[in-house]
Backbone as a chain_set.jsonl record, in Angstrom:
{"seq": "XXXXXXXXXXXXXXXXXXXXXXXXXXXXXXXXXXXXXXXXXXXXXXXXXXXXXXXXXXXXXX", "coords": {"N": [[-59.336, -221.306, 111.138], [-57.332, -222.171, 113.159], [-59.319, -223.05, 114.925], [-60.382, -225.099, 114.027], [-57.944, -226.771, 113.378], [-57.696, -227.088, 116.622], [-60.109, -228.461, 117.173], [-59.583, -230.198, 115.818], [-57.318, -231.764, 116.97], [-58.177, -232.436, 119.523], [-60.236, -234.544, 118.93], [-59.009, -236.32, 117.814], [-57.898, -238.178, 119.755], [-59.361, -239.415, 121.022], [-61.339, -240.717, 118.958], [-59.597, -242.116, 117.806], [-59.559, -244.001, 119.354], [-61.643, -244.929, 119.812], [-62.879, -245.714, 117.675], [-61.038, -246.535, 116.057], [-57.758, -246.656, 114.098], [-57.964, -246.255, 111.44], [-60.399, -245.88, 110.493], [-60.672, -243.11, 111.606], [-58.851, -241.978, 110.249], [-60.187, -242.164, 107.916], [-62.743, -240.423, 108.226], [-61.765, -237.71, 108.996], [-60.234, -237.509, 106.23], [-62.884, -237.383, 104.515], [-64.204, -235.424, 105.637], [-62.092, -233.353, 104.981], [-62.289, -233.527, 102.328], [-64.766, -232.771, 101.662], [-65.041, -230.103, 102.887], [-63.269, -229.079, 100.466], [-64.42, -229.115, 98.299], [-66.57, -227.776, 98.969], [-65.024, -224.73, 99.179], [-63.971, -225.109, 96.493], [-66.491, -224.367, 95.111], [-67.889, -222.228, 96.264], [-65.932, -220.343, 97.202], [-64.096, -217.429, 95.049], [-62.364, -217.422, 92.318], [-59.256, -216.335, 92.538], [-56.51, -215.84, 91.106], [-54.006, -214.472, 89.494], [-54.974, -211.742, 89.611], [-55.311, -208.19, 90.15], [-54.992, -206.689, 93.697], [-56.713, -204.742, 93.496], [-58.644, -205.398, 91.897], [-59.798, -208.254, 92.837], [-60.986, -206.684, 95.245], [-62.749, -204.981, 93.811], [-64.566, -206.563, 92.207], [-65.396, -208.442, 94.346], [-66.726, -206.714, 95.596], [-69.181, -206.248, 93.847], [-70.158, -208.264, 94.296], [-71.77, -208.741, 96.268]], "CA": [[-58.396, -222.382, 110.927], [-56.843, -222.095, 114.877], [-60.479, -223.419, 115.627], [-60.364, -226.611, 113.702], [-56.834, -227.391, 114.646], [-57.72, -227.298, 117.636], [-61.042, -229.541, 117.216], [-58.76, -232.162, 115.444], [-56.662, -232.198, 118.175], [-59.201, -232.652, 120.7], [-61.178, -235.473, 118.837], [-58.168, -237.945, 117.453], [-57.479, -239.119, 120.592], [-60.676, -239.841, 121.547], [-61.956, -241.189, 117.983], [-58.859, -243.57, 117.56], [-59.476, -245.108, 120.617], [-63.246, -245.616, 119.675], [-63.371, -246.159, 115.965], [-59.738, -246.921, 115.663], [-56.884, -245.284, 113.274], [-58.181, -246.077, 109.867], [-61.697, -244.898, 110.254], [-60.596, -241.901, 112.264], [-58.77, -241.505, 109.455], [-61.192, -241.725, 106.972], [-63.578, -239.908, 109.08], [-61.147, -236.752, 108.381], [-60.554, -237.6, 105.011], [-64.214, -237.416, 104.422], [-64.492, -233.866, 105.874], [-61.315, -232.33, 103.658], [-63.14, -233.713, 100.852], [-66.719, -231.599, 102.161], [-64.493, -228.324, 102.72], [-62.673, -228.69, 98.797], [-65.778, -228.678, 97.923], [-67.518, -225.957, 99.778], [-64.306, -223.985, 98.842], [-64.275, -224.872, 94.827], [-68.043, -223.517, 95.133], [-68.359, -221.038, 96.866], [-65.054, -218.879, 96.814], [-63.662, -217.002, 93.639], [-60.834, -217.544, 92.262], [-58.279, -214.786, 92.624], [-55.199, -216.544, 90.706], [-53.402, -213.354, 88.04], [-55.544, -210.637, 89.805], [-54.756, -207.629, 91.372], [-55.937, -206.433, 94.738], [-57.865, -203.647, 93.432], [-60.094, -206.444, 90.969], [-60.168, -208.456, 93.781], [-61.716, -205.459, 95.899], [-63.905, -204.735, 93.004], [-65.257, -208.297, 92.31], [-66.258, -208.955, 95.566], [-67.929, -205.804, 96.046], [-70.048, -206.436, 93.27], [-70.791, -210.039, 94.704], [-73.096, -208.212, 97.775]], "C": [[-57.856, -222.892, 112.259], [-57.744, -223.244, 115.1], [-60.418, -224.739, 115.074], [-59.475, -227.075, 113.958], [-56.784, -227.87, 115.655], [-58.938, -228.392, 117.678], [-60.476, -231.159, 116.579], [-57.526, -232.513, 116.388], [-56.79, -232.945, 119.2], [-59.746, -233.943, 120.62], [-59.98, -236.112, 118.725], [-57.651, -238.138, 118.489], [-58.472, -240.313, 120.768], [-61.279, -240.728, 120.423], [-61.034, -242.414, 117.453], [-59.153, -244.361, 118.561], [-60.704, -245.99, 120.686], [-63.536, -245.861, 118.634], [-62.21, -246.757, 115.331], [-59.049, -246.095, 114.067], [-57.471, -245.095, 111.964], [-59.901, -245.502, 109.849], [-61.749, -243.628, 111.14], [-59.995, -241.01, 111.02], [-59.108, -240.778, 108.569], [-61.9, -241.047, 106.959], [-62.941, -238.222, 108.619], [-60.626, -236.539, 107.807], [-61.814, -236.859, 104.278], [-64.48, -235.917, 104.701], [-63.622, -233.263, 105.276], [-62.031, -232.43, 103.05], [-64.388, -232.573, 100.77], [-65.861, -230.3, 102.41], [-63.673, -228.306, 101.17], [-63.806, -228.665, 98.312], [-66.659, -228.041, 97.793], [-66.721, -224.715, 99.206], [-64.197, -223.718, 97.567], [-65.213, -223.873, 94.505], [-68.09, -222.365, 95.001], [-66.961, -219.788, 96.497], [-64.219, -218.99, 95.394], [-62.529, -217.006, 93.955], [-60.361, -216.533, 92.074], [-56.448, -214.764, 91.69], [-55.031, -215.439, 89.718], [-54.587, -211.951, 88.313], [-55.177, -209.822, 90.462], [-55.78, -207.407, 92.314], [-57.02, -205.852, 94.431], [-59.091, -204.7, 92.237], [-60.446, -207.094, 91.683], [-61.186, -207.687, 94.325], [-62.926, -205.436, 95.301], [-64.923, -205.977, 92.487], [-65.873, -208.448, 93.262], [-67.485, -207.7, 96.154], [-69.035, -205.583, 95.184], [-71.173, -207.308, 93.194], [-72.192, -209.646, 95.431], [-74.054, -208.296, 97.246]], "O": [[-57.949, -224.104, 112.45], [-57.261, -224.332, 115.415], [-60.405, -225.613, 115.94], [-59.592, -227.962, 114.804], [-56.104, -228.86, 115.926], [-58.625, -229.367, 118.362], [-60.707, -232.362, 116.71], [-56.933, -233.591, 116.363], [-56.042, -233.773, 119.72], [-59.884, -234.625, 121.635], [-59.733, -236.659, 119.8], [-56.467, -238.386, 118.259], [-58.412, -241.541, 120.693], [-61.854, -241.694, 120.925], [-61.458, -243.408, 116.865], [-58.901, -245.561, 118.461], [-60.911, -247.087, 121.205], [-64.664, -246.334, 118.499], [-62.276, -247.384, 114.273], [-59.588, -245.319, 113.278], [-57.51, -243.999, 111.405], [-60.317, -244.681, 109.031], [-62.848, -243.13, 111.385], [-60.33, -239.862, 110.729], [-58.847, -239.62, 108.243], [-62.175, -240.624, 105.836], [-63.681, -237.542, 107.908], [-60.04, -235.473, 107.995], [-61.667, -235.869, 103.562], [-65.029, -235.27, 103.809], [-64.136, -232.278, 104.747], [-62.774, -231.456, 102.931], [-64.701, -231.776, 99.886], [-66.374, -229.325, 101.861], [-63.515, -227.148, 100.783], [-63.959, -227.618, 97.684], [-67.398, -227.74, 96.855], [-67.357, -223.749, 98.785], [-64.252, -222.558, 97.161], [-65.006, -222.839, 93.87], [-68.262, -221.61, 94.043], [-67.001, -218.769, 95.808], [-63.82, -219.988, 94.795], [-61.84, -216.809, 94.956], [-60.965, -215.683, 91.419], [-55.563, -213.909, 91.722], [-55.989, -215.369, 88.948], [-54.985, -211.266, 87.371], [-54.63, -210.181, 91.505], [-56.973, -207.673, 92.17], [-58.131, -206.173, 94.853], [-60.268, -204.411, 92.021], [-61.674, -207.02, 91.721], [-62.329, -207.938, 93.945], [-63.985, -205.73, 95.857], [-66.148, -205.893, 92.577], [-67.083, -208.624, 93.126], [-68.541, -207.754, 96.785], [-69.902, -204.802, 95.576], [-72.273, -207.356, 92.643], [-73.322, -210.092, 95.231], [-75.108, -208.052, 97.834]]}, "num_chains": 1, "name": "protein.A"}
């Protein structure tokens, strides 16, 4: 998480200045959207579980 922080830090200077605010915007719009996505997918939901089902869930995943 640190690591992308820091990469959206780095680029919106640089990407407003060359694509300007609303498609810099959109631009990282566009990529939340592609990580809720990846995240829906891919990781289990853990919502009314305890640790130890947790634990045990995922070690069944391998």
């Amino acid at each position: 998480m640190w690591g992308a922080d820091w990469l959206v830090n780095l680029l919106f200077p640089v990407l407003r200045e060359n694509l300007g605010i609303a498609a810099t915007f959109f631009l990282f719009a566009f990529f939340c959207l592609v990580s809720f996505y990846i995240a829906k997918k891919y990781l289990p939901e853990t919502k009314g579980k305890s640790l130890e089902e947790i634990g045990q869930s995922l070690l069944c995943h391998r």
